[in-house]
TIRO-2110 file (N, C-alpha, C; in Angstrom, 1 decimal):
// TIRO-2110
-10.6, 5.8, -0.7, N, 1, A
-11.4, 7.0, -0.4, CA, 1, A
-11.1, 7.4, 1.0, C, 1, A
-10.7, 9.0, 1.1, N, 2, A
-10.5, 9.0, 2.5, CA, 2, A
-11.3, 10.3, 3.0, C, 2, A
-12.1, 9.8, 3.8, N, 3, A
-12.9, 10.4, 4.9, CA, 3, A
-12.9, 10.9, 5.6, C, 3, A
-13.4, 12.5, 6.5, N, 4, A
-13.0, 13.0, 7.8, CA, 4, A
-14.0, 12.2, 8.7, C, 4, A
-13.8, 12.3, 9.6, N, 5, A
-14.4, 11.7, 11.3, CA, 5, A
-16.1, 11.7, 10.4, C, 5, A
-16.7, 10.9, 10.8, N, 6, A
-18.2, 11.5, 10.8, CA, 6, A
-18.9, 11.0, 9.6, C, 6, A
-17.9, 11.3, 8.1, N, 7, A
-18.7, 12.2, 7.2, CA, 7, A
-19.2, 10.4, 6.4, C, 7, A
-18.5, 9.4, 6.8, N, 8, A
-19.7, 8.1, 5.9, CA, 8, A
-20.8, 7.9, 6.6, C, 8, A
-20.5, 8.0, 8.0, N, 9, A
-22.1, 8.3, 8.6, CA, 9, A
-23.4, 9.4, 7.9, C, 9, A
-22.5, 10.2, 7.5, N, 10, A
-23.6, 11.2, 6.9, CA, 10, A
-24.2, 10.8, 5.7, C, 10, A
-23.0, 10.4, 5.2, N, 11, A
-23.2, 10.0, 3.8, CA, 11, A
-24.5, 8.8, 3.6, C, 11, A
-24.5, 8.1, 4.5, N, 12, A
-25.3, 7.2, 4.5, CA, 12, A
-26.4, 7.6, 5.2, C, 12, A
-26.2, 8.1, 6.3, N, 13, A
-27.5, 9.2, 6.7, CA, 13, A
-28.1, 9.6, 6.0, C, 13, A
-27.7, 10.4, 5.1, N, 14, A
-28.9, 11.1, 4.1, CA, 14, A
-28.8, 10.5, 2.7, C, 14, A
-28.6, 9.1, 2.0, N, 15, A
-29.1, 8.6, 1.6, CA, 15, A
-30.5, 8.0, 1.8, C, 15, A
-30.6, 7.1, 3.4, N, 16, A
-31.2, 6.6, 4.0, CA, 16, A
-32.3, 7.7, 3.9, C, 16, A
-32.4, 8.9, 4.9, N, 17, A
-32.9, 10.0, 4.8, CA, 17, A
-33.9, 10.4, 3.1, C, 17, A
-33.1, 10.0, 2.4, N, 18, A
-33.9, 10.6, 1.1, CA, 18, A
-34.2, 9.1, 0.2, C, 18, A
-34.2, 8.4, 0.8, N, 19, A
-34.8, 6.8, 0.1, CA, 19, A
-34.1, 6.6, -1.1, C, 19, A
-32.7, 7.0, -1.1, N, 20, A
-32.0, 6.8, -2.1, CA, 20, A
-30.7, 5.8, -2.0, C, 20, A
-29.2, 5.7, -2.5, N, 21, A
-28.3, 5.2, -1.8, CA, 21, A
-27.0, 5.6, -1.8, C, 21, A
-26.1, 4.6, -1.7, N, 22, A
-24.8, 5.4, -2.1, CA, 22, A
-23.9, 4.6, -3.3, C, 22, A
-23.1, 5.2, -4.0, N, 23, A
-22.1, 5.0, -5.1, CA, 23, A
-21.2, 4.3, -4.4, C, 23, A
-20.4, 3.0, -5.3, N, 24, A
-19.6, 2.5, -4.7, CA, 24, A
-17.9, 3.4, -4.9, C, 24, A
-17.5, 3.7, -4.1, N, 25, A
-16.5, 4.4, -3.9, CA, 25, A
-15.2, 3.7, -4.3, C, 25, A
-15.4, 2.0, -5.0, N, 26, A
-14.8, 1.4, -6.3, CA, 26, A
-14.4, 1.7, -7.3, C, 26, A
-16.2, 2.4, -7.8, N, 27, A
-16.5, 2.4, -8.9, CA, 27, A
-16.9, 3.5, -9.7, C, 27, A
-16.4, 4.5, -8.9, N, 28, A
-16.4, 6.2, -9.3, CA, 28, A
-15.6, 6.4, -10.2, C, 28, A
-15.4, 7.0, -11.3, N, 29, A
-14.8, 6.9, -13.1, CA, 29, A
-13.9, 8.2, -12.3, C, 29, A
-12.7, 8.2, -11.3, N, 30, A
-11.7, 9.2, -11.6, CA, 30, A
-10.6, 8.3, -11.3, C, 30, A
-9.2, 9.1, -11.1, N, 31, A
-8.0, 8.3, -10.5, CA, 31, A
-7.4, 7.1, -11.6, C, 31, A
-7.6, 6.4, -10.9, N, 32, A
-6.5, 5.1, -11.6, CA, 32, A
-7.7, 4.5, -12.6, C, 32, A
-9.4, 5.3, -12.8, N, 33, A
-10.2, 4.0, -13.4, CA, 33, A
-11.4, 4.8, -13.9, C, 33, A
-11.2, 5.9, -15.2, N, 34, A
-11.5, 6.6, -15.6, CA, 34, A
-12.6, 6.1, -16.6, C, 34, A
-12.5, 4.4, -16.8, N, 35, A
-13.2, 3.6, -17.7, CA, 35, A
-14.5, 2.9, -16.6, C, 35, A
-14.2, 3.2, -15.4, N, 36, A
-15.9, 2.8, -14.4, CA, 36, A
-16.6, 3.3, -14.7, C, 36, A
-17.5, 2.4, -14.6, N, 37, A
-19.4, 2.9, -14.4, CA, 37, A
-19.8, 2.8, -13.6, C, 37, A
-20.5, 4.1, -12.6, N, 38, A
-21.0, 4.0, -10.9, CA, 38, A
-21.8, 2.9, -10.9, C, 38, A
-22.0, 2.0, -9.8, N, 39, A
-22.2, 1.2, -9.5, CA, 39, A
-23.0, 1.3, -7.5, C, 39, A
-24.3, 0.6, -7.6, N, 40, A
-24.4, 0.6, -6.2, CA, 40, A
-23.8, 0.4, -5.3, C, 40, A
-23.0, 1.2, -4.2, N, 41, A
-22.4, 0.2, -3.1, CA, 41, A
-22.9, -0.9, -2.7, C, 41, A
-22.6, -1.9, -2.8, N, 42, A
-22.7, -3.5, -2.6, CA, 42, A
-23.2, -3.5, -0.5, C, 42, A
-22.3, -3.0, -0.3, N, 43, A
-22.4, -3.0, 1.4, CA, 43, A
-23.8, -1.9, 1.7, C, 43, A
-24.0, -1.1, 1.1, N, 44, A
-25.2, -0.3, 1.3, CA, 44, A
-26.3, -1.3, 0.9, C, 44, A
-26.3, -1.6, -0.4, N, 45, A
-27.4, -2.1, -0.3, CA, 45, A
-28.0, -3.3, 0.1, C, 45, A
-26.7, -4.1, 0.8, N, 46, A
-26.9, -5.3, 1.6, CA, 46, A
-27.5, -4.8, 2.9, C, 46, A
-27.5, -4.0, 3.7, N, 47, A
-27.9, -3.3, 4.9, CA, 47, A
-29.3, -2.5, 4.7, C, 47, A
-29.6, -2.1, 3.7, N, 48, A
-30.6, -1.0, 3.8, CA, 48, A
-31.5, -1.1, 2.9, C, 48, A
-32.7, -0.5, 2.7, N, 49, A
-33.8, -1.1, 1.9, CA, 49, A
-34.4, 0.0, 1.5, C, 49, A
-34.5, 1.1, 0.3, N, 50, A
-34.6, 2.1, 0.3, CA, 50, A
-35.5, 2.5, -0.7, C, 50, A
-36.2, 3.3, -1.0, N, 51, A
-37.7, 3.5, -1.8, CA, 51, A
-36.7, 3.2, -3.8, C, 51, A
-35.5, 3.8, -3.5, N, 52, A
-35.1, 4.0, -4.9, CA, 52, A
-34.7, 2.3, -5.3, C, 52, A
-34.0, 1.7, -4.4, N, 53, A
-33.3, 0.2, -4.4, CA, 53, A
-34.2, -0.8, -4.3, C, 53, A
-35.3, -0.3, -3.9, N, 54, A
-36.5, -1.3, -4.5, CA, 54, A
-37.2, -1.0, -5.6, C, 54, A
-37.2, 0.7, -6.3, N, 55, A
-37.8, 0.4, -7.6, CA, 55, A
-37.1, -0.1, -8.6, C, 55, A
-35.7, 0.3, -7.9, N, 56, A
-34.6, -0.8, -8.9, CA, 56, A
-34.7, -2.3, -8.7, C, 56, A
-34.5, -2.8, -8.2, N, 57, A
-35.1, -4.3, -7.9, CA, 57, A
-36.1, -4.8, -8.6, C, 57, A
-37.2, -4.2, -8.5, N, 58, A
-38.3, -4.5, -8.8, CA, 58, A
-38.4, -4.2, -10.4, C, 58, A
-37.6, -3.2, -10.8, N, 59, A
-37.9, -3.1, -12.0, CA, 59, A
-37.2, -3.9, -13.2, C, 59, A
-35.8, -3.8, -12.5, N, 60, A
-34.4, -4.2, -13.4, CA, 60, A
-33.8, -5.1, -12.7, C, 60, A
-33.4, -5.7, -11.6, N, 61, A
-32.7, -5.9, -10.8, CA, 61, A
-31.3, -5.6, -10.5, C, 61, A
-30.8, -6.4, -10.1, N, 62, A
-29.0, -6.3, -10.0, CA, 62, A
-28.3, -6.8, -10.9, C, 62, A
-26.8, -6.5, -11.3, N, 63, A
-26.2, -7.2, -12.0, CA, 63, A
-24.5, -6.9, -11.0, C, 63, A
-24.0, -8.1, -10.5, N, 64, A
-23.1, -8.2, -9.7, CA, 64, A
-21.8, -7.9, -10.5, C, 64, A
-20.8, -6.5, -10.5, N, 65, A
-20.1, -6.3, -11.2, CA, 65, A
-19.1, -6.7, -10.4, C, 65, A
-17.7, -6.9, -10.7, N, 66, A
-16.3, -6.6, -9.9, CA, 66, A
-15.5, -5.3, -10.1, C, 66, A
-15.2, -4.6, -8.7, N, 67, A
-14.5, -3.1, -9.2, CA, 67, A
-13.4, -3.3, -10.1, C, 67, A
-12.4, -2.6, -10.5, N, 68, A
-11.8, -2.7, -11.9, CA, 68, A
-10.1, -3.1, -10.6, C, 68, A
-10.1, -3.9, -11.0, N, 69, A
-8.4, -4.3, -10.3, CA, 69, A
-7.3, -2.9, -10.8, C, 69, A
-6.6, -2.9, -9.8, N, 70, A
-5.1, -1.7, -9.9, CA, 70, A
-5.0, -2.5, -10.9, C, 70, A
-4.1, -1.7, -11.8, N, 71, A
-2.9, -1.9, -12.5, CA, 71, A
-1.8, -2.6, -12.0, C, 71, A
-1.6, -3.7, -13.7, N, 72, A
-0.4, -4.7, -12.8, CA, 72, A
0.9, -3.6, -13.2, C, 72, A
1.6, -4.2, -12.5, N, 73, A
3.0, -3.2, -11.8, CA, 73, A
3.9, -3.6, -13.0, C, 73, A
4.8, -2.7, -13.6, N, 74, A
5.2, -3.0, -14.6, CA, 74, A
6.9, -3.5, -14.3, C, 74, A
7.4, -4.2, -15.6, N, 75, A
8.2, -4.8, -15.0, CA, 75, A
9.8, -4.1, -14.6, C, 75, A
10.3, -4.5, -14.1, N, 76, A
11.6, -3.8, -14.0, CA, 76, A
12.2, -3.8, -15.3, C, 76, A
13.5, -2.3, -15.7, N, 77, A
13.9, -2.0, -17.0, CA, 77, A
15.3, -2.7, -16.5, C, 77, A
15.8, -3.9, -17.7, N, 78, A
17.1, -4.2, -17.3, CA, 78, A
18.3, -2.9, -17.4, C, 78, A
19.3, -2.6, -16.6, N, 79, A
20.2, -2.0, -17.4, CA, 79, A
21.2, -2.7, -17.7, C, 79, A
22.0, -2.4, -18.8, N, 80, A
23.2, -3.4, -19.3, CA, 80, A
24.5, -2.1, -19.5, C, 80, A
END
């Protein structure tokens, strides 16, 4: 994910701001991994404690997923 100057501070700014959070930028369903399901940022919600991430907690909790690995690299075509 690439960023101008500033803008994950915001992004987390006004999650914080509106007691909500942020998406893991893993686990966004475009690009190479069109089969994700958003997913909390992991680093967000280790840091921050937010009206929405405690009704989640409290209600359902967490379930610790792994982002979806690249694709393995395919193999070289012999020529003969």
């Amino acid at each position: 994910m690439h960023l101008t100057a500033g803008r994950l501070k915001a992004i987390v700014s006004e999650a914080v701001a509106d007691g909500s959070y942020v998406i893991c930028h893993d686990m966004l369903p475009y690009g190479n991994h069109p089969e994700a399901q958003p997913a909390v940022c992991r680093g967000f919600a280790d840091r921050y404690s937010t009206r929405r991430l405690q009704f989640i907690t409290r209600l359902f909790g967490f379930v610790k997923v792994q982002p979806p690995q690249p694709p393995a690299p395919e193999p070289p075509v012999r020529q003969e």
